[in-house]
BAKEDO-5085 format. One record per residue: x, y, z of N, C-alpha, C, O in turn. Coordinates in steps of 0.001 Angstrom, whole numbers, padded with zeros to 6 digits, always signed. Layout:
XYZXYZXYZXYZ ...
//
This chain:
+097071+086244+117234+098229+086423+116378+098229+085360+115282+098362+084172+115580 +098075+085785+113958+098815+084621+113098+099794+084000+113282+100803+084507+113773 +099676+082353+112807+100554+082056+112679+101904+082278+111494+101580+081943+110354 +102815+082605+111589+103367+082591+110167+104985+081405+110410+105891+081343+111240 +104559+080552+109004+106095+079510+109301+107108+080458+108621+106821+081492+108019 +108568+079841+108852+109442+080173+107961+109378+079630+106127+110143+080067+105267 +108266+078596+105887+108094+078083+104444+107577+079170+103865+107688+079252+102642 +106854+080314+104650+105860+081228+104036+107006+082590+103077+106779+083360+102144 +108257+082292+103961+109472+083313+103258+110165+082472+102409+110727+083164+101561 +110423+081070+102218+111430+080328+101038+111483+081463+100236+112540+082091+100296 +110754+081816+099619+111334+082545+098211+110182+084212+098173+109081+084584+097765 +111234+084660+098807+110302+086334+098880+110812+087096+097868+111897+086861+097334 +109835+088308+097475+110296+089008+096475+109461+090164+096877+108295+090212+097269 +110696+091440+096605+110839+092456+097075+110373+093647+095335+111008+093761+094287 +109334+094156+095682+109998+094589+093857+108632+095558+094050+107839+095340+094966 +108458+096602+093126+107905+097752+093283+107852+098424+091550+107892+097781+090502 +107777+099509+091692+107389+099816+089787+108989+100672+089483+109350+100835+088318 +109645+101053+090372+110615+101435+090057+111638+100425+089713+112753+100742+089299 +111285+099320+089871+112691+097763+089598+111491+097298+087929+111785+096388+087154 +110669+097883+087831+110032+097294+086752+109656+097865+085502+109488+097287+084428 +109523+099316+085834+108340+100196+084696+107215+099837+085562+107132+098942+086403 +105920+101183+084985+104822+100801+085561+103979+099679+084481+102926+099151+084837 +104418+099492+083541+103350+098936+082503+104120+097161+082645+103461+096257+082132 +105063+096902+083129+105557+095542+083117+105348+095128+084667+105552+093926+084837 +105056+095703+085621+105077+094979+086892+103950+093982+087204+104174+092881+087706 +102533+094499+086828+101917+093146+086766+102216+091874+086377+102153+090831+087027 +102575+092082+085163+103299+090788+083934+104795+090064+084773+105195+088901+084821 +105243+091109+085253+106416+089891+086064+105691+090021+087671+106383+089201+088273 +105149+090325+088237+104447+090086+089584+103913+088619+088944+104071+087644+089678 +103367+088422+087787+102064+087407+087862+102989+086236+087375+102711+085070+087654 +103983+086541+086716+105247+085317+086276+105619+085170+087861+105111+084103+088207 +106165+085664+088779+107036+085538+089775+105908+084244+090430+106250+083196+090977 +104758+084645+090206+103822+083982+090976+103696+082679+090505+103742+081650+091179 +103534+082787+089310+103418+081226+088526+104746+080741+088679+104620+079568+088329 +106021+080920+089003+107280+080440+089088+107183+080319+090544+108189+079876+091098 +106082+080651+091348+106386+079732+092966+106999+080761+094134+107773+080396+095019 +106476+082173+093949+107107+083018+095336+106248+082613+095877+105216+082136+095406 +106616+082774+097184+105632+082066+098891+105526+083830+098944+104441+084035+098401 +105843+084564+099151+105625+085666+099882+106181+087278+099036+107379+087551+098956 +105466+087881+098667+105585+089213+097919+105491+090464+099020+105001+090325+100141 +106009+091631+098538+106347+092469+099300+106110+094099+098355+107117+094109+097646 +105570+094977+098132+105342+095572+097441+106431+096910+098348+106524+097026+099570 +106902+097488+097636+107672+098814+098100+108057+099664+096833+108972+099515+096023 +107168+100500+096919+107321+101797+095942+108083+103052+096713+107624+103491+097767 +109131+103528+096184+110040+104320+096364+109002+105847+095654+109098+106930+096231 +108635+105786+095151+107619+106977+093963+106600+106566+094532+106300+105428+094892 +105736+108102+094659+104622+108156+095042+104011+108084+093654+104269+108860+092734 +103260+107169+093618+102015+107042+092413+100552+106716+092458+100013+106090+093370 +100006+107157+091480+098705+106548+091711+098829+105242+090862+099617+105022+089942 +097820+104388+091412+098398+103258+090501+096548+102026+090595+095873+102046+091624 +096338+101589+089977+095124+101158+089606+095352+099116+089849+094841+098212+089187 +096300+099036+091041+096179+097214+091532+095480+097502+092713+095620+098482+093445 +094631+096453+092839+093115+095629+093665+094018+095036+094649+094950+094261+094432 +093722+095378+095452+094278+094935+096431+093543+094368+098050+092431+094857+098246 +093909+093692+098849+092826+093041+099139+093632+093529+100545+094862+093530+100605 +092748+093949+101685+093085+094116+102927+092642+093752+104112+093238+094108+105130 
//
């Protein structure tokens, strides 16, 4: 089992292409990141095809 702390949630963010447009969610995903989220959460409400690399 991983370990996971509670530091890994300080600052989570919940956000998907419907809270964004599809053409701005990278650009604030990659700000959110440089501003210091510990932990991202992707949830698309719309089925899309969508062209982010994703690592599993």
């Amino acid at each position: 089992m991983t370990n996971i702390s509670r530091e890994m949630f300080q600052t989570y963010l919940v956000a998907g292409t419907q809270n964004t447009g599809m053409d701005d969610f990278l650009n604030i995903l990659e700000q959110a990141l440089q501003a210091g989220i510990t932990c991202f959460q992707f949830r698309e409400k719309v089925l899309v095809v969508c062209k982010i690399p994703m690592r599993f």
